[in-house]
C-alpha positions as CSV (number, residue, x, y, z in Angstrom):
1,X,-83.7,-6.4,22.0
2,X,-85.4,-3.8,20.0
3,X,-86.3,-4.1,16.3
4,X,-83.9,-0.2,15.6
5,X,-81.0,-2.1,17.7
6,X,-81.4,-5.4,16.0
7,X,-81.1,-3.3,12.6
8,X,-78.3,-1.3,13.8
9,X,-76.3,-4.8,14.6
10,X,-76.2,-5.9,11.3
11,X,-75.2,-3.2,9.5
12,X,-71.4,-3.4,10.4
13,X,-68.5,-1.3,9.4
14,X,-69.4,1.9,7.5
15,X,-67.3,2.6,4.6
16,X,-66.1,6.0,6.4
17,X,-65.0,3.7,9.0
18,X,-63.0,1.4,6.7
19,X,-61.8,4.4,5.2
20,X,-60.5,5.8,8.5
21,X,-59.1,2.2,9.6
22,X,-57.1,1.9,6.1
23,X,-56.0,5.6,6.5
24,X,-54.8,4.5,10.0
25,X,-52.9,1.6,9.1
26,X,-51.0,3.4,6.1
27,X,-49.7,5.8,8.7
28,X,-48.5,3.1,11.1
29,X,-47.2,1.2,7.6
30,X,-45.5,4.4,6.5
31,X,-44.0,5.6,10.1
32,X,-42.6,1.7,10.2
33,X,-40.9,2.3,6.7
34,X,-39.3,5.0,7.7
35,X,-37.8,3.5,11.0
36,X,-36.8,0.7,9.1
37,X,-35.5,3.0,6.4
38,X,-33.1,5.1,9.4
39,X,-32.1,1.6,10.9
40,X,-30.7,0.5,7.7
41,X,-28.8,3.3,6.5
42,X,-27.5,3.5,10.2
43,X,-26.4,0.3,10.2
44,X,-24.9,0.5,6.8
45,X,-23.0,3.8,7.5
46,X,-21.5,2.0,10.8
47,X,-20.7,-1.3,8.5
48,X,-18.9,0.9,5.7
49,X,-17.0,3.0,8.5
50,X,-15.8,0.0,10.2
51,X,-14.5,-1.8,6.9
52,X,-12.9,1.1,6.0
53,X,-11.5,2.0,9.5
54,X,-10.1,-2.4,9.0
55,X,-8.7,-1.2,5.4
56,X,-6.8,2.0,6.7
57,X,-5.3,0.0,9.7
58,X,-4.6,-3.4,7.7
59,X,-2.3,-0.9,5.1
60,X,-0.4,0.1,7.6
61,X,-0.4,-3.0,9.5
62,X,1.4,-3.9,5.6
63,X,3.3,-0.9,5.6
64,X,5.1,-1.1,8.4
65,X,6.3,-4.7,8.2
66,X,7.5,-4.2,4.9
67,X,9.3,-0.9,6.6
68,X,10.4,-3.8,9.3
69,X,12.7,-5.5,6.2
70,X,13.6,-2.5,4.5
71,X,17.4,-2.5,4.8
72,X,17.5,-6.5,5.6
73,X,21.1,-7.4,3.9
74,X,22.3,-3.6,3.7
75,X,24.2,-4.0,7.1
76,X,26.3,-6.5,5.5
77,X,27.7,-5.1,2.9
78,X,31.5,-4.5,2.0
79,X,30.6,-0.3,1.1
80,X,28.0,1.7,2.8
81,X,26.8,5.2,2.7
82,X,26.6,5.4,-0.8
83,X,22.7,4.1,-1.7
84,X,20.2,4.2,0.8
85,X,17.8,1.6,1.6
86,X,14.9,4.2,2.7
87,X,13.5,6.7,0.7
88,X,10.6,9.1,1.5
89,X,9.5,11.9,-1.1
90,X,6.1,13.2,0.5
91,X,3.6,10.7,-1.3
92,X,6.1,8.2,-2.2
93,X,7.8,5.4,-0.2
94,X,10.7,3.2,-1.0
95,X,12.2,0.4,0.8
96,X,15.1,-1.5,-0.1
97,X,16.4,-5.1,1.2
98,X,18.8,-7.0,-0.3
99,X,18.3,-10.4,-1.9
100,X,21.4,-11.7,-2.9
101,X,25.3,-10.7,-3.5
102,X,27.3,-12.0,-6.4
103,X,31.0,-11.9,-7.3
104,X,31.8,-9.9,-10.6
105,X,33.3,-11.6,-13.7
106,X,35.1,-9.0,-15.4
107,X,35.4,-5.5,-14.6
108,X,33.3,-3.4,-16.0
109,X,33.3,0.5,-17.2
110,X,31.1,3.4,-17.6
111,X,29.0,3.0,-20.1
112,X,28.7,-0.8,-20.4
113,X,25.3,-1.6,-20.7
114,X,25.6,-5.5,-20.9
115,X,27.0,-7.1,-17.3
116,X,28.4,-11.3,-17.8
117,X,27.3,-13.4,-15.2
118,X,28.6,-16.9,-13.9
119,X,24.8,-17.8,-12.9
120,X,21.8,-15.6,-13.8
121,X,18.7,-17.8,-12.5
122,X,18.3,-15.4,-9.5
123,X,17.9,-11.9,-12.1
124,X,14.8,-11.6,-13.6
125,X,13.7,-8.6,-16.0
126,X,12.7,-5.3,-13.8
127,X,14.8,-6.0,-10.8
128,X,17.5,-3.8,-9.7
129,X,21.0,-4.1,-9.2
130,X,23.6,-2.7,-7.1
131,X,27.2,-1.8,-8.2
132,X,29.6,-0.1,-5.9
133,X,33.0,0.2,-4.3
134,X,34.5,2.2,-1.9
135,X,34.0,5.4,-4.0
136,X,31.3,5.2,-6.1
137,X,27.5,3.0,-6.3
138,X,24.5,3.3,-8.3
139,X,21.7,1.2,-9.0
140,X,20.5,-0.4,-12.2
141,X,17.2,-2.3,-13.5
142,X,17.6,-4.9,-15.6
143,X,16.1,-5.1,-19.1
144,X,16.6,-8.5,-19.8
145,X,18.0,-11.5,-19.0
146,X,20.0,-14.5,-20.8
147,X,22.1,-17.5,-19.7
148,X,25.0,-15.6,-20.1
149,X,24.3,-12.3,-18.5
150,X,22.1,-9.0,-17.8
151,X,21.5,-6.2,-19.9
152,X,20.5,-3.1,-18.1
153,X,18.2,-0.3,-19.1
154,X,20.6,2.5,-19.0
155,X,24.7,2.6,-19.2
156,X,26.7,2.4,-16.0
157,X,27.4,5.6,-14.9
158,X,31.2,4.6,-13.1
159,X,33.9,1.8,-13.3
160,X,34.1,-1.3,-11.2
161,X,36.9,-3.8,-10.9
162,X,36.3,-7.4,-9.8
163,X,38.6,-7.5,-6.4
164,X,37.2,-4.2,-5.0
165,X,33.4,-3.7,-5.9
166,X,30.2,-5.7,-5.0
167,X,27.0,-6.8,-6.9
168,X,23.9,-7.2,-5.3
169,X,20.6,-8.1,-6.4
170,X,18.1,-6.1,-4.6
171,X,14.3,-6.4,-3.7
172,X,12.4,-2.9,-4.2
173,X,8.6,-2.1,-2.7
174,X,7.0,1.3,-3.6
175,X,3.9,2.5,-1.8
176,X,2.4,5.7,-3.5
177,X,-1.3,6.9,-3.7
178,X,-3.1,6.8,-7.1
179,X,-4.8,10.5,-7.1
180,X,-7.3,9.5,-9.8
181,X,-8.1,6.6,-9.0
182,X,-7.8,7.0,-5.0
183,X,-6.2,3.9,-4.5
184,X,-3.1,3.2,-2.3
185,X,-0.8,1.0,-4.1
186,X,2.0,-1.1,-3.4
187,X,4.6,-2.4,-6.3
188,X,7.1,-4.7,-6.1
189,X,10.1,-4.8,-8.3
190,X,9.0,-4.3,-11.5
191,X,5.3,-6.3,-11.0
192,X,1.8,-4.5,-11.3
193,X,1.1,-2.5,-8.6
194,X,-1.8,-3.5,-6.4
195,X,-4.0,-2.1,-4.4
196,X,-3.8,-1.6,-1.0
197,X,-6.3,0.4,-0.1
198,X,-9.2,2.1,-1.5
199,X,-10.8,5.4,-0.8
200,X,-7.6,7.3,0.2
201,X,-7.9,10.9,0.3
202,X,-4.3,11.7,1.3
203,X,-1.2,9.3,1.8
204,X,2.0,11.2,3.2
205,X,5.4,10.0,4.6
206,X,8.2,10.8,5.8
207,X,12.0,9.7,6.7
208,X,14.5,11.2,9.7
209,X,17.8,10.0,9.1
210,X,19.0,11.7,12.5
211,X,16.7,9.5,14.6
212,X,16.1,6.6,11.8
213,X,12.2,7.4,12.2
214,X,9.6,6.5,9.3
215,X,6.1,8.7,9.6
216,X,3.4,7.8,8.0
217,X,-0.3,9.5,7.6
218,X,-3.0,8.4,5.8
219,X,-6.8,9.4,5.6
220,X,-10.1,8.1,3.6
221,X,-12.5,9.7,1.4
222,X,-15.4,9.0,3.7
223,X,-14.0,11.0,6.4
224,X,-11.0,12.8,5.6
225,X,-10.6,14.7,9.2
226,X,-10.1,11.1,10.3
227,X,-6.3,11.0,10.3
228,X,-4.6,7.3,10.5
229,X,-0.9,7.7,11.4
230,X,2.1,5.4,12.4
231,X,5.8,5.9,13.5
232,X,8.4,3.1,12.8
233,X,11.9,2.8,13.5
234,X,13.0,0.0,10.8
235,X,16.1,-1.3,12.6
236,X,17.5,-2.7,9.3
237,X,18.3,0.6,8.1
238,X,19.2,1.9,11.7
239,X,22.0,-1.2,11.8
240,X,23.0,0.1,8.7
241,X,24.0,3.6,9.4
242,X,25.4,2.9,12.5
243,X,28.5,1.2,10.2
């Protein structure tokens, strides 16, 4: 080997050369970034869409089993037609079941605000009651509770004897959408609302008495063209109006 080729060997890498293979690398670095970068938001757009898609359908999964009591008791009672056990005001629905039916003690008239009661372990502060007869009904929350007997929030608006009129302690769930907060709640009775689902752009429903049908649509923030809907037919309350 020559003296020029034996000095050539030892030189090694240039510094343009280093330059050039650290130049190099930071492209392959950067480009790998990036993929990485798209992969992850990917996979974090298809993780949030899918918990949110398992949110939407677990509400209504909620909703409509509570739609599949609503009405549980009504089919029994002595009077019927007067309160209904399904409401639905566009962004607001109520079902009604009843708990429990009680015997009056003394007959009470419009205006009385304080009911006696044989046994009041079963009433508890915010529940609602159920007076009627063959002519009239309304319902009432209680206010409070004592060993002796309820007083409720507003005066009865009608009369009741004891032989011909029925109490009935009733069990109330709301579901209505929290526009500031975008939360779908649920409430029962007279206890804090929770939340049933988060993100909710729009919450609707609806009520056909004629074919006893319950509609309900809901959509999310994260893709409101993404409609989630259900139909029910709550037999409780079907039972009930075929009396």
């Amino acid at each position: 080997m020559s003296k020029k080729r034996r000095i050539w060997h030892k030189k090694g890498i240039s510094l343009i050369e280093n330059l050039l293979s650290m130049t190099l690398f930071l492209f392959i670095f950067m480009g790998v970034l990036e993929v990485f970068s798209l992969s992850r938001d990917h996979f974090i757009k298809i993780k949030t869409s899918q918990e949110t898609n398992t949110a939407a359908c677990s509400a209504l999964d909620k909703i409509k089993t509570d739609l599949q009591k609503c009405g549980g008791g009504f089919a029994e009672l002595n009077f019927t037609g007067i309160v209904k056990p399904l409401t639905a005001d566009s962004n607001i629905l109520i079902c009604r079941s009843v708990e429990k039916s009680f015997s009056l003690k003394n007959p009470l008239t419009a205006g009385q605000t304080r009911i006696p009661l044989i046994n009041t372990l079963d009433f508890k502060k915010g529940k609602e009651l159920y007076f009627v007869d063959s002519i009239h009904g309304e319902i009432q929350t209680i206010s409070s509770v004592d060993s002796t007997g309820v007083v409720l929030s507003s005066s009865l608006i009608n009369s009741y004897s004891v032989d011909e009129s029925g109490l009935y302690l009733l069990n109330k769930i709301s579901f209505y959408l929290d526009k500031s907060k975008k939360i779908l709640r649920r409430k029962v009775n007279a206890s804090p609302a929770q939340p049933l689902c988060e993100e909710v752009d729009s919450f609707e429903c609806s009520y056909s008495p004629d074919n006893n049908l319950v509609k309900i649509h809901l959509s999310l923030t994260i893709n409101p063209e993404n409609i989630y809907e259900i139909s029910v037919f709550p037999k409780n309350t079907a039972l009930y109006a075929s009396r």
